[in-house]
C-alpha positions as CSV (number, residue, x, y, z in Angstrom):
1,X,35.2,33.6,-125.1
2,X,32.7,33.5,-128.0
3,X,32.3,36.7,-130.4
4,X,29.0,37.8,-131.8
5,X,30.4,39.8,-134.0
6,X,28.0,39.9,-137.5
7,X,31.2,39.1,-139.4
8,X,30.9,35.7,-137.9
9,X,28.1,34.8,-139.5
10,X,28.4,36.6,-143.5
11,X,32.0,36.6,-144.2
12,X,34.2,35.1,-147.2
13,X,35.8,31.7,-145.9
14,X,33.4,29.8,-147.9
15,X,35.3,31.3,-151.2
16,X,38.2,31.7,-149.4
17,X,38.6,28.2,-148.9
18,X,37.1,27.0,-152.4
19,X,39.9,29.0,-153.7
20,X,42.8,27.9,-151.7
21,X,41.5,24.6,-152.7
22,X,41.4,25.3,-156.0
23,X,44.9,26.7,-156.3
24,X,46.4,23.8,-155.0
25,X,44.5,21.6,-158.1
26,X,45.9,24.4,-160.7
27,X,49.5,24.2,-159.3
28,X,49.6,20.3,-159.1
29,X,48.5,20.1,-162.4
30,X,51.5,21.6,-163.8
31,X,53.6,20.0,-161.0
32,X,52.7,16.5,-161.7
33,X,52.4,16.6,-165.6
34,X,55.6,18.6,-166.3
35,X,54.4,20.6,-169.1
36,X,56.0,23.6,-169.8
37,X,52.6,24.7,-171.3
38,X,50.9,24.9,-168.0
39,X,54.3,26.5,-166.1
40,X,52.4,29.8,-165.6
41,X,51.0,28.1,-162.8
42,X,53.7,28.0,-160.8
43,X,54.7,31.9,-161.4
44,X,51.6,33.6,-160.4
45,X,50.2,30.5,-158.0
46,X,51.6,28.9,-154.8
47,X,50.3,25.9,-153.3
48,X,52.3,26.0,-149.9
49,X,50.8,29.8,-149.4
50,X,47.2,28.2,-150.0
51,X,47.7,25.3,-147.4
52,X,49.3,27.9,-144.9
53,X,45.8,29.7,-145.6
54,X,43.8,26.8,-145.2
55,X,45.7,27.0,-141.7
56,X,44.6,30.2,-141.0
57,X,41.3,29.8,-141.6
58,X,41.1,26.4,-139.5
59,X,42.5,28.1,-136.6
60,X,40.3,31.2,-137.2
61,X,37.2,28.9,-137.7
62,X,38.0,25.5,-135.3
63,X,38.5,27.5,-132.0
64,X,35.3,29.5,-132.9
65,X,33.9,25.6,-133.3
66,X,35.0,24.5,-129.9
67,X,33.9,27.7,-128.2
68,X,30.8,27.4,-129.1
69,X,29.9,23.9,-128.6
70,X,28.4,22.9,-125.6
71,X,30.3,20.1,-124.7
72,X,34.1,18.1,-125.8
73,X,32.0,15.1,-126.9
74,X,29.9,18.0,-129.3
75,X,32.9,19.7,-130.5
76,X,34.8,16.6,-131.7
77,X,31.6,14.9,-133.1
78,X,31.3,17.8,-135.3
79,X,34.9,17.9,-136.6
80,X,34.4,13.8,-137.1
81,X,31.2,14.8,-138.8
82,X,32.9,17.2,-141.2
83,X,36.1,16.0,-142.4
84,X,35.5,11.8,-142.2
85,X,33.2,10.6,-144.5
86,X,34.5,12.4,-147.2
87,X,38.0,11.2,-146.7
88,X,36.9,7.4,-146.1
89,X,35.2,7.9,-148.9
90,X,37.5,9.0,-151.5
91,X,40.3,6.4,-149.6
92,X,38.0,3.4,-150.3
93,X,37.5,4.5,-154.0
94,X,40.7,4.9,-155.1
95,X,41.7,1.6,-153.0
96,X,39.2,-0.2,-155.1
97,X,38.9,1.6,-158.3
98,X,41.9,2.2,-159.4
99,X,42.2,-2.2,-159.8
100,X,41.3,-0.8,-163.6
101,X,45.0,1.0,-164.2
102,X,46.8,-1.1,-162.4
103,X,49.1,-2.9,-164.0
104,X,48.8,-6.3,-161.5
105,X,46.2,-8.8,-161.8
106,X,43.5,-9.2,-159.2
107,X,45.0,-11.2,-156.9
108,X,48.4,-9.5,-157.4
109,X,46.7,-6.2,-156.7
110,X,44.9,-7.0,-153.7
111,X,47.6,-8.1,-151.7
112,X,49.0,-6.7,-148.1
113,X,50.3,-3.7,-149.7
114,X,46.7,-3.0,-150.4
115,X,45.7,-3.5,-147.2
116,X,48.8,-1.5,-145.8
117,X,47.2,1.2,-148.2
118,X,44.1,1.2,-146.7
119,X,44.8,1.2,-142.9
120,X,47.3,3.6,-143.2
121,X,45.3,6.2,-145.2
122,X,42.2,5.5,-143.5
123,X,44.3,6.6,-140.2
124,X,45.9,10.0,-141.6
125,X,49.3,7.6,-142.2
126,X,49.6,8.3,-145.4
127,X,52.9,8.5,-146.0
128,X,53.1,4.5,-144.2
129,X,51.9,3.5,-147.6
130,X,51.2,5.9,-150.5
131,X,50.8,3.7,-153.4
132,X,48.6,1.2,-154.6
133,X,50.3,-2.0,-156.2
134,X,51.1,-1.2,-160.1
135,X,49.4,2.0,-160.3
136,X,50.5,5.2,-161.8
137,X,54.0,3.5,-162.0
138,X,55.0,5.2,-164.5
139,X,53.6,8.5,-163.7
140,X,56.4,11.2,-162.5
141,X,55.1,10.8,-159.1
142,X,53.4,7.5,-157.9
143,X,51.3,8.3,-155.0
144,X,48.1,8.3,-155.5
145,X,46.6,11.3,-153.2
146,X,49.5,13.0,-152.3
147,X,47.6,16.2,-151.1
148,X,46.3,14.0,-147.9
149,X,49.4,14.8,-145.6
150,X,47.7,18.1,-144.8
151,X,44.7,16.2,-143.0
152,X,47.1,14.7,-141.0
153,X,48.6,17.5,-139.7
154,X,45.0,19.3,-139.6
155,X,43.2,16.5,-137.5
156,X,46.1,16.9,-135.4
157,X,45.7,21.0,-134.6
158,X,41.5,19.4,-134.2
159,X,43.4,17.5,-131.0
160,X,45.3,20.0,-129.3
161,X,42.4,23.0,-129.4
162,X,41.0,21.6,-126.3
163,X,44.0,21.3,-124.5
164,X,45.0,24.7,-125.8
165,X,41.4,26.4,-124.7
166,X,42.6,24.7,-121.1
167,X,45.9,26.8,-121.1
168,X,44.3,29.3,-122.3
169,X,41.6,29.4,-119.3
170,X,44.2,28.6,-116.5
171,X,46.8,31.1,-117.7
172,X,45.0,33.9,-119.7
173,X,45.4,33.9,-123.8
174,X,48.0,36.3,-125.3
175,X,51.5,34.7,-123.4
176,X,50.1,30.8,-124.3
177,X,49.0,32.4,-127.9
178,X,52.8,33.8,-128.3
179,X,54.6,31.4,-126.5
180,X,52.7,28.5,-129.4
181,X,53.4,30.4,-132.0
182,X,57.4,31.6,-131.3
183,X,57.8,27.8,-130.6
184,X,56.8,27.0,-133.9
185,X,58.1,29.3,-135.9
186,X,61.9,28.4,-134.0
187,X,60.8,24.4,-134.8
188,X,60.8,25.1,-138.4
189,X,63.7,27.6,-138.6
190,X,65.9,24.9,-136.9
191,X,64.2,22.7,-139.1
192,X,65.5,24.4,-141.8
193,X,68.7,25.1,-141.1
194,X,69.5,21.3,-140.5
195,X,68.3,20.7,-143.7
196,X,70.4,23.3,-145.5
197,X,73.4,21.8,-143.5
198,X,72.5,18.4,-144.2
199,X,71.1,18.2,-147.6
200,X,68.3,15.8,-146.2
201,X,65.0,15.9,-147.4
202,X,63.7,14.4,-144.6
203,X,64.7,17.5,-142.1
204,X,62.7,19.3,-145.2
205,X,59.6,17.3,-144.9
206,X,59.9,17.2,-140.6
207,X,60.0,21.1,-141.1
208,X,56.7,21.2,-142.6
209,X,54.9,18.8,-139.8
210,X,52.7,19.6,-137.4
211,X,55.2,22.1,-135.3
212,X,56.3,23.9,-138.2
213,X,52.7,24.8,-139.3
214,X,51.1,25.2,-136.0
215,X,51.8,29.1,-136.3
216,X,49.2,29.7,-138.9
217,X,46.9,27.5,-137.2
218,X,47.9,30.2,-134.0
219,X,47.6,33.2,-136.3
220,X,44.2,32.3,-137.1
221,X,43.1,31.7,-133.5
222,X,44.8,34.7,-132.5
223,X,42.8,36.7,-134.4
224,X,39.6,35.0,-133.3
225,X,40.3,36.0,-129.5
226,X,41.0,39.3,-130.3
227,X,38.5,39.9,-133.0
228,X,37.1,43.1,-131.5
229,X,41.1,44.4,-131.6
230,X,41.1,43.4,-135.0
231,X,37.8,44.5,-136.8
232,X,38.8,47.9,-134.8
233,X,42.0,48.4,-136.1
234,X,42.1,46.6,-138.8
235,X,43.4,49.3,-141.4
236,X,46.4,49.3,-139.6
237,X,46.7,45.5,-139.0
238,X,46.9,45.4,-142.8
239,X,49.0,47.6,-143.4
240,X,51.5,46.4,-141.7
241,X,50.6,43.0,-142.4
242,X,51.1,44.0,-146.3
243,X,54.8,45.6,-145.4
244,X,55.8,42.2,-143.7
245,X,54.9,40.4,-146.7
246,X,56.6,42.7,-149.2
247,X,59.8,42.7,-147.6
248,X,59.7,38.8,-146.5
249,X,60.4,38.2,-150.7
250,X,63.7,40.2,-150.3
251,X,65.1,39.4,-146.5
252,X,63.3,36.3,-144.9
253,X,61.0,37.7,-141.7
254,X,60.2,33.6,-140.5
255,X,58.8,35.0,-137.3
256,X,56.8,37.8,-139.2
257,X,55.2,36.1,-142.2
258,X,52.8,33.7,-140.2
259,X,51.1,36.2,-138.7
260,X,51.2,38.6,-141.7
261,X,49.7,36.2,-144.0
262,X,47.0,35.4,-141.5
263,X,46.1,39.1,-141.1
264,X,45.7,38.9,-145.0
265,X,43.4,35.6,-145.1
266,X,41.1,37.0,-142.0
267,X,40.6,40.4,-143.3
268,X,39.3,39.0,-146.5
269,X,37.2,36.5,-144.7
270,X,35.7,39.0,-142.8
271,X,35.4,42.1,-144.9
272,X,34.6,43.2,-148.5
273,X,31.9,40.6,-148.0
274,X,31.2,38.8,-151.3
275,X,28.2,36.8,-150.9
276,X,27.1,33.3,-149.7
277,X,29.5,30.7,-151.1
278,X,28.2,28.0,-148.8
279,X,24.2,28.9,-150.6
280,X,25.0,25.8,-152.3
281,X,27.4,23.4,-150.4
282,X,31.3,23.7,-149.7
283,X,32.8,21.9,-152.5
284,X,36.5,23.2,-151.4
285,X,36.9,20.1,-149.5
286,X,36.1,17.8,-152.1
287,X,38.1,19.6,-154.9
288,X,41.3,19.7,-152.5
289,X,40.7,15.8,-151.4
290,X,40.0,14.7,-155.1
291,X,41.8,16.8,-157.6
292,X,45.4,14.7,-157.1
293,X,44.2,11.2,-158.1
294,X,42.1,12.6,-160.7
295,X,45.2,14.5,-162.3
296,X,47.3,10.7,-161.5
297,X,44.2,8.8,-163.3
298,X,44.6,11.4,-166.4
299,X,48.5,11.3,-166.6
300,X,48.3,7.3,-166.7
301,X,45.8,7.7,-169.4
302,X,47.5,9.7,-171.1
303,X,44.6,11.2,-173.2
304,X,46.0,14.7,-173.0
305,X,49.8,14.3,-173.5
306,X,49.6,16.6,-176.7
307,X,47.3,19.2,-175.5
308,X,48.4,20.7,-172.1
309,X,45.6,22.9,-172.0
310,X,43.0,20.0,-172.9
311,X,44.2,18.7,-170.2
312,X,44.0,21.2,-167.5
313,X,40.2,21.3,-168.5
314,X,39.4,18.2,-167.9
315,X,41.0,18.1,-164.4
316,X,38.6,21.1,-163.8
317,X,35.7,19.9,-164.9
318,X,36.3,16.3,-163.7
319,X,37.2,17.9,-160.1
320,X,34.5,20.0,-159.7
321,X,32.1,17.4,-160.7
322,X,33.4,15.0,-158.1
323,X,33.4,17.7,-155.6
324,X,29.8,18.4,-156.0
325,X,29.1,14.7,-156.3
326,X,31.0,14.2,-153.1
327,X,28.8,17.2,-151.4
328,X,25.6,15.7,-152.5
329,X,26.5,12.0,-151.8
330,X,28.3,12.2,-148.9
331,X,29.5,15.1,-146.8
332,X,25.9,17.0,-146.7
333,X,24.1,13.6,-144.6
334,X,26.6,13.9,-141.7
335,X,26.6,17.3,-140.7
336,X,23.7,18.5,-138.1
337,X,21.4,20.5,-139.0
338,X,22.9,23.3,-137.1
339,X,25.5,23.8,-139.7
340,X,24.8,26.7,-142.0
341,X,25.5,24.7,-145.1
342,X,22.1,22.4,-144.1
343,X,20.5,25.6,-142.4
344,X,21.1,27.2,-146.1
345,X,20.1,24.5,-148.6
346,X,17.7,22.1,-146.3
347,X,17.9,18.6,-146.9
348,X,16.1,16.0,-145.6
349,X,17.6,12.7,-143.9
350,X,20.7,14.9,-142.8
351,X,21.8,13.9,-139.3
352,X,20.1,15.8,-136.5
């Protein structure tokens, strides 16, 4: 059930995104260097609220995806399109880059833990193999791109649209829509509380798997379906969603804050429109699949250890350099030339 609305076409997930993205650089910046100098971060920034966003906005933005494509083979070629080439790309160059800060010799580097590296990254299995043999050993964390779990979980949500849009046609959208979304939200709650009871990490990091985020993903395509609801009501939608929020920091609403952030994310994607952020390219993706080796590479170096701020620059500027480079180098030649990043800024030699 595709929507025309002309919110669909200028909104604000372009920035959205970019900045979701670019929280998650600022807070691991502080998080993986440690100093106190950059711990502002963390008090007015959260990186789990931007990947919950980024949620939001894929579920908003994939169903629209599949609705409109004309066929399963079109839909998934696009997704392939969009989010692999990048990722292979920046896989492969830490694989065999990083052979410079390593502490192991060639042949002691390119071992089978390399290639377990490689064919478990360059199949979403990150967490098979996260580190490279001697590097960033003696950094506080030694994974080299530990922000890749999330595409994991998000070429995972790509998978079950189509089986979802199925349901959806067989048994109408709002009970499949809540019955998705309750399940989720009770996976991670029991999640949770295992954990609590437990002291395991591991029921922490099962918690925040594919289940336990699928209700942001749900959110989003909730409010895709029922758009017209939304852009009509939307005053009180906020509202509301704003209340949930407010009191989910003093008494926990786990079955209210998915949906209430969502409301949030879409009604700035759609509204208050800003301007084209995509004029140019979308460099959110390479800033969130870059930014955590660069800040490794930087810690190892240690060029920065007495000036915090020095440092936090540099991962900036380095980022958003490789971003664009990424854009330019990679990303742009895949997509079609249906996709309103090429239809914006035409290239030629992009894949029809």
């Amino acid at each position: 059930m595709p929507h025309n609305s002309p919110r669909l076409t200028k909104n604000n997930f372009d920035l959205l995104r970019l900045l979701f993205a670019g929280t998650v650089c600022l807070v691991h910046s502080y998080e993986l260097s440690g100093y106190q100098q950059l711990g502002w971060i963390a008090g007015i920034l959260s990186s789990a609220v931007a990947v919950k966003a980024f949620f939001v906005v894929s579920g908003f933005l994939i169903f629209m995806s599949f609705e409109r494509s004309s066929s399963f083979a079109s839909y998934a070629s696009k997704r392939a399109r969009r989010i692999y080439p990048a990722y292979f790309a920046v896989v492969m160059l830490c694989a065999i880059g990083l052979i410079v800060v390593s502490s192991k010799n060639i042949g002691d580097y390119f071992t089978f833990a390399w290639i377990k590296y490689v064919l478990a990254n360059l199949t979403f299995l990150n967490f098979l193999q996260p580190t490279l043999p001697g590097v960033f050993e003696t950094n506080k964390l030694a994974a080299i791109n530990g922000a890749l779990w999330t595409l994991k979980i998000e070429v995972m949500f790509y998978l079950t649209v189509p089986f979802l849009v199925l349901l959806f046609r067989k048994f109408s959208h709002l009970p499949i829509l809540v019955l998705v979304y309750c399940s989720s939200v009770v996976y991670a709650a029991l999640l949770a509380l295992i954990a609590e009871r437990t002291g395991s990490g591991m029921y922490v990091e099962l918690g925040r798997q594919l289940p336990g985020q699928l209700s942001y993903f749900i959110s989003g395509a909730f409010l895709y379906y029922f758009l017209p609801l939304f852009e009509r009501r939307a005053g009180y939608f906020l509202v509301a969603a704003g209340l949930v929020l407010v009191a989910n920091m003093f008494f926990p609403l786990p079955l209210l804050e998915p949906f209430a952030l969502a409301t949030i994310v879409i009604f700035f994607g759609l509204f208050l429109y800003v301007g084209n952020f995509g004029k140019f390219g979308d460099f959110s993706y390479g800033v969130y699949i870059l930014h955590f080796p660069i800040i490794q590479f930087l810690l190892q170096a240690g060029w920065f250890r007495e000036s915090p701020w020095y440092f936090l620059i540099a991962v900036i500027l380095i980022t958003t350099i490789g971003a664009i480079a990424m854009w330019h180098l990679v990303e742009k030649w895949f997509l079609f030339r249906s996709s309103h990043y090429i239809a914006a800024t035409p290239s030629h030699g992009v894949i029809k």
